[in-house]
N, C-alpha and C positions, 0 to 999 in steps of 0.2 A: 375725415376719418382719423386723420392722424391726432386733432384736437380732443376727440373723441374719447382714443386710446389715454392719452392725457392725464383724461379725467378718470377715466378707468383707473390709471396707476397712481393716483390722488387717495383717491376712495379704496385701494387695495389696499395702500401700506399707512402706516403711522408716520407722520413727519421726524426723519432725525440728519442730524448735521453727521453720519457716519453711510448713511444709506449709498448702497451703491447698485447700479445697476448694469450688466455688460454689456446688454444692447448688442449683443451681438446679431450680425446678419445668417439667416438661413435661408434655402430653398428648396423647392418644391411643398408637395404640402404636409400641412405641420399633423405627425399620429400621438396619440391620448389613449393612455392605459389607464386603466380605473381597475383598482384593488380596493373590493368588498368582502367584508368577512362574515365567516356564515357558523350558525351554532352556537358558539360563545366567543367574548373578548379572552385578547390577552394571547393566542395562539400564532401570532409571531407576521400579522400583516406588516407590520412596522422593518422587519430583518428580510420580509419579502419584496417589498417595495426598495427596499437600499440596495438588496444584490439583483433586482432585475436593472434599475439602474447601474451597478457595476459591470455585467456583463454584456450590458448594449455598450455603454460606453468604451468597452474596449474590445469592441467594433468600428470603433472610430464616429460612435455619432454621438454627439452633443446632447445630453435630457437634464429637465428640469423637475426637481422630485417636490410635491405639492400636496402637504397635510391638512386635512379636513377635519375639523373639531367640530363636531356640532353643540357642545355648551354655547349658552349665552353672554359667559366672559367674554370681553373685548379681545384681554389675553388670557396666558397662563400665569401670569404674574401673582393675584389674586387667588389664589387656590393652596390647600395645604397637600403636604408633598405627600400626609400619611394616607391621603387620599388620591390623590393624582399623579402621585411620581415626581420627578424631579421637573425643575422648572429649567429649560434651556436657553441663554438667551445668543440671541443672534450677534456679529459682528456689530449691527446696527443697532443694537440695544431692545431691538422685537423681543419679550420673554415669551418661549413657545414650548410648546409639547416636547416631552422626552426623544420623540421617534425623530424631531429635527435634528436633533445630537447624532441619529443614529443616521439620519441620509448624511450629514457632513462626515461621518468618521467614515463612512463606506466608499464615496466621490473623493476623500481627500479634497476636498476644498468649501470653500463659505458658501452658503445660502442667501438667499435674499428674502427682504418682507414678504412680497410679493408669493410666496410658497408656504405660506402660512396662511390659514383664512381659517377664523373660528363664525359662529353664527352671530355671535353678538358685533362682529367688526361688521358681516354681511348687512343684518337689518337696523345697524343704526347708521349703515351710508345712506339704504332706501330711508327712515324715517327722517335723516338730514336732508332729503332729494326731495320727499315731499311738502316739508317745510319751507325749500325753497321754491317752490311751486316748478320742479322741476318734470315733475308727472302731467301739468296742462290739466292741475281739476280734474283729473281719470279718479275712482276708488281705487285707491291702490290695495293691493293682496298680496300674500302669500304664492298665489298662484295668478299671474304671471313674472309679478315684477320680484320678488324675493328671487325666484329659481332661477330667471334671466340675472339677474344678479352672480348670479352663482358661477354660471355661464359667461359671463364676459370678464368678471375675475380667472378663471382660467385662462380662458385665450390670453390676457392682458399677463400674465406670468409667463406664459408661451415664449411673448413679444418682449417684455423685458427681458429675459432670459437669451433670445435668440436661439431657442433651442429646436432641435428636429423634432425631439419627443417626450413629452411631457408622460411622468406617472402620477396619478393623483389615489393617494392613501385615503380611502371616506372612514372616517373614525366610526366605532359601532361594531355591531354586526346589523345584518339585515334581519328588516323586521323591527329594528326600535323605530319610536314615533321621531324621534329628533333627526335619524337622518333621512327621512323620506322626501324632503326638498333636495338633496344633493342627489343620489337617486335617479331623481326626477331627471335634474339638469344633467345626470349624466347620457339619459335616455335620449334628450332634448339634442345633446351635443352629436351622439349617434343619430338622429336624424337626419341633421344637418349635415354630417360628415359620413355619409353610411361604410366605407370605404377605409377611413381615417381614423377609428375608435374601437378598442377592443377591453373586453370584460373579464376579469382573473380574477374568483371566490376564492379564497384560502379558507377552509373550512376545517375542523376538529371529526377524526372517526374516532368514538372510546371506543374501548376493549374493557366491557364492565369485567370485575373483578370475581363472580360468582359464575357467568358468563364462558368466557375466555375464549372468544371469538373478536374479531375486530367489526364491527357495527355501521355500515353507511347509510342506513335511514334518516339520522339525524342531518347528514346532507342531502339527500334525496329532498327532505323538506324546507332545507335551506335556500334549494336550487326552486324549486318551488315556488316560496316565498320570493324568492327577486324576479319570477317570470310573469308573475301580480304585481309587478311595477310597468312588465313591459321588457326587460331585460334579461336575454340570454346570456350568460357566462360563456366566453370562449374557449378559457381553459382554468381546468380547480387543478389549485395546491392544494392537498389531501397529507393534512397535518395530521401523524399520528406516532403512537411508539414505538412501532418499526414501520419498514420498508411493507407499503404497497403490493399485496401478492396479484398474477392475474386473472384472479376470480372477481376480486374487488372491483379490477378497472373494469372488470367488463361489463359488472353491475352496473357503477357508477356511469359510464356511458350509456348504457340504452336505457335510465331511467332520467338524469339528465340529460340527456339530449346534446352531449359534450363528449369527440370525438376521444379515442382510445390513448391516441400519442398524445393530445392534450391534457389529458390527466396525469401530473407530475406528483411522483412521491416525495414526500418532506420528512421523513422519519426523525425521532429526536438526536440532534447531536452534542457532542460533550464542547463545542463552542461554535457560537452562531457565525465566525467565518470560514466556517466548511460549506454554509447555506449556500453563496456563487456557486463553489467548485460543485457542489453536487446537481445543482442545476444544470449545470455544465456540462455532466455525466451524463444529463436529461436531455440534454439538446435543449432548454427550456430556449436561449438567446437567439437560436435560428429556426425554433419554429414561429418566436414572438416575430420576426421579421419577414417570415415565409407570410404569417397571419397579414403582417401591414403591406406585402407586396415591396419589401427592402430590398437590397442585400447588402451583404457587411463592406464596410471601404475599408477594412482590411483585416489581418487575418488576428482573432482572438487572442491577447497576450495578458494573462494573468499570473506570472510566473513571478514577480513578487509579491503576489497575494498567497501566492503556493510556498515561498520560501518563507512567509511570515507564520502561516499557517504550520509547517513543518516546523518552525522553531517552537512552537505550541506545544507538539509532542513531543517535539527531543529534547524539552528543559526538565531536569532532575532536580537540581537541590534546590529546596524549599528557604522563602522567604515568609519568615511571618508575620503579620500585619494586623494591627489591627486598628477598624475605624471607630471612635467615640464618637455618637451620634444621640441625636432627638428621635429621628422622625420613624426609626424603624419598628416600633409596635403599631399593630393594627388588630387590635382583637386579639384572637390567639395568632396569629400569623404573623411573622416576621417580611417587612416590606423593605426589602435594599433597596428598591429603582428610587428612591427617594435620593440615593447618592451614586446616582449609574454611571454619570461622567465619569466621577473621582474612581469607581471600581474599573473601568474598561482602562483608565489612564493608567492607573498602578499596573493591571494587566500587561499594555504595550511596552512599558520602558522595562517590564520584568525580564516576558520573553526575548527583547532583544537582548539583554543583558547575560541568558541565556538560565535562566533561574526561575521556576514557577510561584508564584505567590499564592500563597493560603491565607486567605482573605479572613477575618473575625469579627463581627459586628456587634458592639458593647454597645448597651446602653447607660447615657451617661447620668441618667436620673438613680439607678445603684448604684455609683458610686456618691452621688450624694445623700440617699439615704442609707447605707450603708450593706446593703443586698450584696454588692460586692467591693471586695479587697482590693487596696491597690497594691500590694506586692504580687499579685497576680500578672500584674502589665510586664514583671521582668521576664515572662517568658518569650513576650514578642520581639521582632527583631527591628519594630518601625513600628510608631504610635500616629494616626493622620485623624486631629478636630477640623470634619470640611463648616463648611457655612450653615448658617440657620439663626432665627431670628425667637424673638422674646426670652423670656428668663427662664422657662423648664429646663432642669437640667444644668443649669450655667454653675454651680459650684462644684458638681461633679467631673466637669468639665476642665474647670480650674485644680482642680487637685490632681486629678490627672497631669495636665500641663506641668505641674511642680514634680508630680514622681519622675516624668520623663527629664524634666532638665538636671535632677540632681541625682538621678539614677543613672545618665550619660546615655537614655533611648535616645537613637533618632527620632527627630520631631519631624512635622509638616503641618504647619494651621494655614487655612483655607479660609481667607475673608474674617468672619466672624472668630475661628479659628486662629488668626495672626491677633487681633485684636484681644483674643482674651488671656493669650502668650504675655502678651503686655500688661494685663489686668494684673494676673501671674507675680511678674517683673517685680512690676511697682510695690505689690504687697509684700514682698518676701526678701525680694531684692532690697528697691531703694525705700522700704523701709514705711511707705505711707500707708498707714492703716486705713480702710475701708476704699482704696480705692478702685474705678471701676468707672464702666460706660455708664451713661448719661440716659442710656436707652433700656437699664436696667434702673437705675439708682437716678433718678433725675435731680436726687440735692447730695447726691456725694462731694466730701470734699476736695477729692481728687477726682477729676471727673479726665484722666487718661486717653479716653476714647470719648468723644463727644459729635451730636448731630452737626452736620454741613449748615452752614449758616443761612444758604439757597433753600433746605428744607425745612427751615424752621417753619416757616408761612407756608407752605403747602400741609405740615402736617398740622398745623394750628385748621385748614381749611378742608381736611380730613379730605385729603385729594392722595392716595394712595396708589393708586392705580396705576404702572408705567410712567412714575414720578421720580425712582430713584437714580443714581448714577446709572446710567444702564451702558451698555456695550463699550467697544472698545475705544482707549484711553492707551498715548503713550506714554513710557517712563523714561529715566534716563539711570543706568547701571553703574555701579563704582565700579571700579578697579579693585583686584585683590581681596574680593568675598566671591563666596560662595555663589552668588547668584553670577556674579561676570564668569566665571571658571566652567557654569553651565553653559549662558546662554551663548558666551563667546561672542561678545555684543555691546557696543555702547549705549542703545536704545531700543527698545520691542514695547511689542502692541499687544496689551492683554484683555481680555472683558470680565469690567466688572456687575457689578451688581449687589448696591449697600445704600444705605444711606449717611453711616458716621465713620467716621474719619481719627484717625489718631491727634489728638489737643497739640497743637505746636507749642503749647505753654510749656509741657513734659518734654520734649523733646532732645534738650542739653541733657537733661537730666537724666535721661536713659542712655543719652553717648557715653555721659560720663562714668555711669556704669557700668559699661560695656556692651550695648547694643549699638548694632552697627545698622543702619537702615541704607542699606545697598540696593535699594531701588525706588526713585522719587520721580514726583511728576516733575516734566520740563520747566515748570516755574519754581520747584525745590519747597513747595508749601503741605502738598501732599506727601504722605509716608506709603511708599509703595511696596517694598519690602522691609523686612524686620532679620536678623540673623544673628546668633552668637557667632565670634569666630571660633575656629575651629581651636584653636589652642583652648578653650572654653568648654566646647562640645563637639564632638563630632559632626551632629546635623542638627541645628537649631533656628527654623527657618518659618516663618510666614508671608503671606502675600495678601495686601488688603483684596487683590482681583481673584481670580479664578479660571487656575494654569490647565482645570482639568476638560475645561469646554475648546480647547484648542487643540487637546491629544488627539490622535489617529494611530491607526493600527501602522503603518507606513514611514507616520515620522512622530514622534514619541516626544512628550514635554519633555524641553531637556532638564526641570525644577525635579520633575516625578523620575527620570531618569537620575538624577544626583542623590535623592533621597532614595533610593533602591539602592543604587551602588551602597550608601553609607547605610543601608541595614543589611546589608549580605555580609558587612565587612565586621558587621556587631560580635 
């Protein structure tokens, strides 16, 4: 059995030299929440799934929160963000779904592979399984061996995790063709477990706008549709734009077949960590526990999730910010979650600070085609270029970077961001004309930023996929910059995710005009931060990594924390 399992966590995770697993011991037996969404995407299973984990957890049991992608990506590495959202990548260097970002910021601590499973990791361990003649000459299918796949990758998360209680996010709503295998296996797991597995639809009621009533048909048929899997829901989140009246619930109950106090209101809020506390107000934590036959080992303590929460509405003076970005058009629709990290970061180190941020999102292709002014930017009080890859956009981006450094904005570049600081530098500063990354300009003469030497041959063999630097990497901090005065620290661990690197060839060349690179790897080859000192600029600072997949409501980057202070003080 235990070989078994083994294999199991073989065939779950991607191999990386950062993986960790706690293996922690549990007992009795192990309960599986599955959150399915019904109606449409996008209505908030991802902020459901993280506070019902917050509010068991602080009941004293142990969960393991597990997102289900049914695309055929291996990861989320491969996908554009104007489509997909932001790409998250794990401690271990796993690049996963956004809503990963959102279970570590809610649990306050790291994830593991093992809680990530897209379709394409699923059926290319089965199509690796039966190449190895691991099936004994069976036909293999879809139906048994994909869904039992499906099925012993949970448990096998369970078991690395050592967790009492596993939630599993199934991506979708119900009703698409792509998650009807997960679905399945979750039916499959409630068989097995009849006792040990419970069902939560998050679902959408509109209130059409000619209308002006709030509408639960469209769940009525949601519930529906998943009972043509096989599958009753035990209790709906009933996402809507206010509060739940009780004509509603009592519809929704006798037409789903889902008890009255099961049905929790979700009304919208003005930020998604009210979502616990108002669960909370639901009883939602001790009916889920009443449901598994629990009870709590000990008594409910969210009180500095309450005190974080409250400094949310007692911050008055505004900070302004604004991000210069790629990825935020999408048709007529403006798409943030493509930099959701870096906004929820800026967020935390705001309110602790005790200051609200008014977020701005530019795009950076107007300022190079000339749509917009850059004396515009001296309204903000903090300019942040995060990460993002090919050339769209890259000179407006750069011009940018020069009004902030000589206009005295505080800066923050973010990977791609720090590197094009430098691009910046070198042209303006130390004088070399056309120079620039190698990843733009591949015969420049100054080629400043340049491909890892490890990736030369992988991208010659067009192996792109979960090939770059991925996850965490540590550094070693100077003394007397900006970055030690934050982290208060000789050495930290940050993740990245790039493929090129600052040219050691420039390197003198920029100390000697004034850039201080206060954060390098252990071997002093890698340039890991970049900073003006402050007699220079107030806050002139980059990081090849990416400080905003580490932030948390609880304990706040201390980079994104220094850079707030030094635009509240603009």
């Amino acid at each position: 059995m235990k070989r078994a399992l083994q294999k199991k966590i073989k065939h779950a995770t991607r191999p990386s030299s950062h993986t960790i697993f706690p293996n922690r011991r549990r007992s009795g037996a192990h309960k599986y929440i599955f959150v399915i969404g019904g109606v449409m995407s996008g209505v908030g299973k991802g902020i459901a799934t993280s506070s019902i984990g917050t509010i068991l957890e602080s009941r004293g049991f142990h969960l393991n929160l597990v997102k289900v992608d049914p695309y055929l990506n291996v990861d989320a590495g491969t996908m554009n963000p104007t489509e997909h959202g932001e790409v998250f990548v794990l401690r271990s260097g796993l690049e996963t779904d956004q809503d990963m970002g959102n279970y570590e910021r809610f649990l306050g601590r790291d994830l593991t592979n093992a809680d990530y499973m897209t379709s394409g990791m699923v059926y290319r361990t089965v199509i690796e399984r039966e190449r190895a003649l691991e099936y004994g000459g069976r036909c293999v299918e879809a139906v048994p061996h994909v869904r039992d796949e499906i099925v012993e990758r949970i448990k096998a998360a369970a078991h690395h995790n050592g967790s009492d209680i596993s939630v599993i996010e199934i991506g979708g709503t119900v009703g698409d063709f792509q998650n009807a295998l997960y679905i399945d296996a979750a039916r499959v797991l409630k068989m097995q477990h009849p006792d040990d597995v419970l069902f939560v639809m998050v679902s959408y009621l509109p209130v059409p706008g000619t209308i002006g009533e709030m509408k639960t048909k469209p769940t009525q048929t949601a519930v529906r549709d998943l009972n043509s899997y096989g599958v009753q829901p035990d209790f709906l989140i009933a996402r809507a734009f206010s509060s739940l009246d009780e004509k509603r619930k009592e519809k929704l109950s006798i037409s789903c077949n889902v008890r009255k106090d099961h049905i929790i209101s979700a009304p919208d809020v003005s930020n998604i960590y009210e979502v616990p506390l108002n669960f909370e107000k639901d009883g939602l934590g001790d009916l889920l526990l009443k449901e598994m036959k629990l009870k709590p080992r000990k008594k409910s303590n969210l009180s500095e999730w309450r005190a974080f929460v409250n400094k949310i509405h007692s911050a008055q003076k505004e900070v302004n910010i604004a991000i210069v970005g790629k990825y935020f058009d999408t048709g007529d629709f403006m798409l943030s979650d493509a930099y959701l990290s870096v906004i929820e970061a800026i967020k935390y180190s705001s309110y602790t600070q005790g200051v609200k941020p008014k977020i701005t999102w530019l795009n950076s292709k107007d300022f190079q085609n000339g749509k917009a002014s850059l004396p515009t930017l001296a309204k903000y009080d903090g300019i942040i270029v995060p990460g993002g890859f090919g050339e769209t956009g890259i000179e407006g981006k750069i011009k940018v970077i020069q009004y902030a450094r000589e206009n005295k904005i505080p800066y923050f570049g973010l990977c791609y961001g720090m590197q094009l600081m430098l691009v910046e530098y070198a042209r303006n500063v130390l004088g070399l004309f056309g120079a620039h990354t190698t990843e733009i300009d591949p015969h420049t003469k100054h080629p400043v930023v340049l491909v890892m030497p490890e990736q030369k041959k992988i991208l010659k063999e067009d192996r792109y996929g979960g090939t770059m630097r991925l996850g965490a990497y540590p550094a070693k901090i100077s003394k007397g910059t900006i970055a030690r005065d934050a982290y208060k620290a000789d050495t930290v661990e940050e993740r990245h995710r790039h493929r090129y690197e600052v040219n050691p060839e420039y390197i003198k060349a920029f100390e000697d005009a004034g850039v201080v690179f206060s954060g390098q790897s252990p071997s002093g080859v890698l340039m890991e931060i970049a900073e003006l000192p402050k007699s220079a600029h107030p806050f002139m600072l980059g990081t090849q990594f990416h400080p905003e997949l580490q932030a948390k409501p609880l304990s706040p980057h201390p980079l994104f924390s220094a850079f707030i202070k030094a635009a509240s003080q603009k």
